[in-house]
N, C-alpha and C positions, 0 to 999 in steps of 0.2 A: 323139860325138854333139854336134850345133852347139847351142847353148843354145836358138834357136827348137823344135829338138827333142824336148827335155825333155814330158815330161807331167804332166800337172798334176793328182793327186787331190783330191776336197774331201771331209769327212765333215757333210754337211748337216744341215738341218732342226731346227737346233736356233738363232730357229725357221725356219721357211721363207721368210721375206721376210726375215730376214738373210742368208740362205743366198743369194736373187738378188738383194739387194743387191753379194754378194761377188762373184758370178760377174760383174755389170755391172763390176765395180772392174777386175778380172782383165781384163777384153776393154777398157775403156777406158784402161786404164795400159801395153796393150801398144803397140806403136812399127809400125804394119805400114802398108804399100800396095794391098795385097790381102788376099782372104780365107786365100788361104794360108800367112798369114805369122802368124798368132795362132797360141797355142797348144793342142795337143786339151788337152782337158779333160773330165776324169770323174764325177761328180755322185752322192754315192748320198744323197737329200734324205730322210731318213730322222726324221721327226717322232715317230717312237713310242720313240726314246730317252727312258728317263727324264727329270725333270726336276733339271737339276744341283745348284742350288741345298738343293732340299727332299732331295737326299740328303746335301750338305756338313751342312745340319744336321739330321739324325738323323731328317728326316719325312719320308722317301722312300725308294723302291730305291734300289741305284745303278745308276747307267747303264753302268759299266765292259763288262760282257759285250756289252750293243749299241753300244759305242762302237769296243771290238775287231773287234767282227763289220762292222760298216760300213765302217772304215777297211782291212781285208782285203779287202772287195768293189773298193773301189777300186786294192788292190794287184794283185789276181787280176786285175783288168780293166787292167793297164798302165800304174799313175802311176809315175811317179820318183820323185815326193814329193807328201806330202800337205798340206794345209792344215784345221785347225778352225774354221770362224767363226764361236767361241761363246769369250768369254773365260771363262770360270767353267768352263768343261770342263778347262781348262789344270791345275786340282787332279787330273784324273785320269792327263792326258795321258804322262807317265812311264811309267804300269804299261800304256798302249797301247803304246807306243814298243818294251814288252820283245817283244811278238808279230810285231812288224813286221821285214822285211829293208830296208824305204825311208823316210829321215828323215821325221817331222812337225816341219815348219816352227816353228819357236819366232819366236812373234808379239812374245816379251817382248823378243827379242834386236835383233830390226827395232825397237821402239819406243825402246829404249834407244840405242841408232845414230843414229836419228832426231831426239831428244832432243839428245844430244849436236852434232850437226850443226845444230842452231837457233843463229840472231844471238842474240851477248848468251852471258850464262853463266846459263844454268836451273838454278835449286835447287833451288824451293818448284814441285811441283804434283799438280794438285789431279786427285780422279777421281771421277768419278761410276761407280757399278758397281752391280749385287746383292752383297746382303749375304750372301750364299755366297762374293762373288769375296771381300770385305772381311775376313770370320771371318778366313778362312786367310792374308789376308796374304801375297795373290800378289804386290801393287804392291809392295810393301817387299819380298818376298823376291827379288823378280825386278830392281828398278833401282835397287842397293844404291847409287850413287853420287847418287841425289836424295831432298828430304824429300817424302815422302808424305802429301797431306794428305785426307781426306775430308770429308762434310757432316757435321751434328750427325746423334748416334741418331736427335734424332724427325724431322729432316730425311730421313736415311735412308729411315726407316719412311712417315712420310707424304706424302714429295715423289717420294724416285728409285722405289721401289719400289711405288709407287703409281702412278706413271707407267710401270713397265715392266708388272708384274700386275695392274694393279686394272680394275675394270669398264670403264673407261674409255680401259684402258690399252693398251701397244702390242703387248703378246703377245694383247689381243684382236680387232686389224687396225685399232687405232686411231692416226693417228698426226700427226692433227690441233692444233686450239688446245687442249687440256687436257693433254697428258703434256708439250710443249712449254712450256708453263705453268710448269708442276712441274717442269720438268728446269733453266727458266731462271731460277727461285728460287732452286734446291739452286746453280746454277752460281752466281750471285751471292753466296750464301753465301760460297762457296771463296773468289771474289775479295777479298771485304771482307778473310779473313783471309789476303789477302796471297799469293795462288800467283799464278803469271808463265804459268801455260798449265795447261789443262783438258784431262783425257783422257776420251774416251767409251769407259771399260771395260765395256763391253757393246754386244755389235753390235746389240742393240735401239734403243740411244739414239743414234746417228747417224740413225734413221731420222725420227726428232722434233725432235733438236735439232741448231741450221744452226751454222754460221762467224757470219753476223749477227743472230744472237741470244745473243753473247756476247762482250764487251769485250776478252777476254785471247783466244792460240791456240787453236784446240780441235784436239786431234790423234783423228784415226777411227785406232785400232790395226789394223784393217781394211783401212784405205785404203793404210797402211804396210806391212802384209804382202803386198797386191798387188804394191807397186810393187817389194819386193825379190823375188818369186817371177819379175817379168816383165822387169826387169834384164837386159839382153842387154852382154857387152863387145864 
């Protein structure tokens, strides 16, 4: 199978404009002349997944049964491999993994690659995420070779997470001057205390906050799991 070949599964909707965020990444990072040089791709945009976060802590279902079930839909339907474009799922993503006969893409693995591949020697960086991704201590368990650094609590509480949930926020189609606001506070935070590049750990916060709206890198995890899925030798 030539690597244009390949099929592509996504397990969506979590939420839905990260989800076509992702797919645009996917068909812009790929390298073609025509139409028939991208790759198929499989979509199952499934928003009635639980909510990740409020089950990391303890105030929600889990999502695990619709995260298996979705990511099956896409196997049954012909991917090679799958992709998640939700990083706070990544605490379930293992016990999905066991159901499955076709990898799911490890996002952490492309960011860490990518990390390393930056000018300069990157130590210190900084993330903005939900405090779901933050509890577990995905950044630190997953890119053991850099320091991890996040906002302050009330930073957390009333800047990122305020910006991704809040009335105003981007999980409610907002993605305007107030979560941008918020998001390029919490970022200047990180900076003051010295990180050399910003990661948008949540695919919600690429969609609010730009490249120039922030003095240091900003790496989209997202954008980096594109470009390794679409990698042709």
């Amino acid at each position: 199978m030539s690597d244009h070949e390949k099929v592509i599964g996504v397990v969506g909707g979590m939420g839905p404009e990260a989800t076509a965020s992702f797919f645009s990444k996917l068909i812009h990072t790929t390298k073609v002349q025509k139409d028939q040089d991208h790759f198929r791709i499989f979509i199952d945009n499934n928003p009635k997944i639980p909510d990740r976060t409020k089950a990391i802590l303890g105030e929600g279902e889990s999502p695990l049964p619709a995260l298996i079930q979705t990511a099956k839909n896409v196997e049954q339907a012909g991917a090679d491999v799958i992709a998640v474009p939700c990083i706070t799922s990544n605490y379930f993503l293992e016990d999905v993994q066991k159901e499955l006969s076709i990898p799911i893409a490890d996002v952490f693995e492309a960011v860490d690659a990518h990390l390393k591949q930056l000018e300069g020697s990157v130590r210190k960086v900084g993330v903005l995420c939900t405090t779901g991704t933050r509890k577990m201590e995905l950044f630190q368990r997953k890119l053991t070779d850099f320091e991890i650094q996040y906002p302050s609590d009330i930073t957390q509480k009333n800047k990122v997470m305020e910006a991704i949930y809040g009335a105003e926020g981007i999980k409610q189609g907002n993605t305007g001057l107030i979560p941008k606001q918020l998001l390029q506070e919490a970022a200047d935070e990180l900076i003051a205390a010295g990180v050399e590049v910003i990661i948008s750990g949540c695919t919600e916060i690429e969609l609010a906050l730009k490249q120039e709206d922030v003095s240091v890198p900003l790496i989209d995890p997202m954008q980096v799991l594109a470009e390794s899925l679409t990698k042709t030798t």
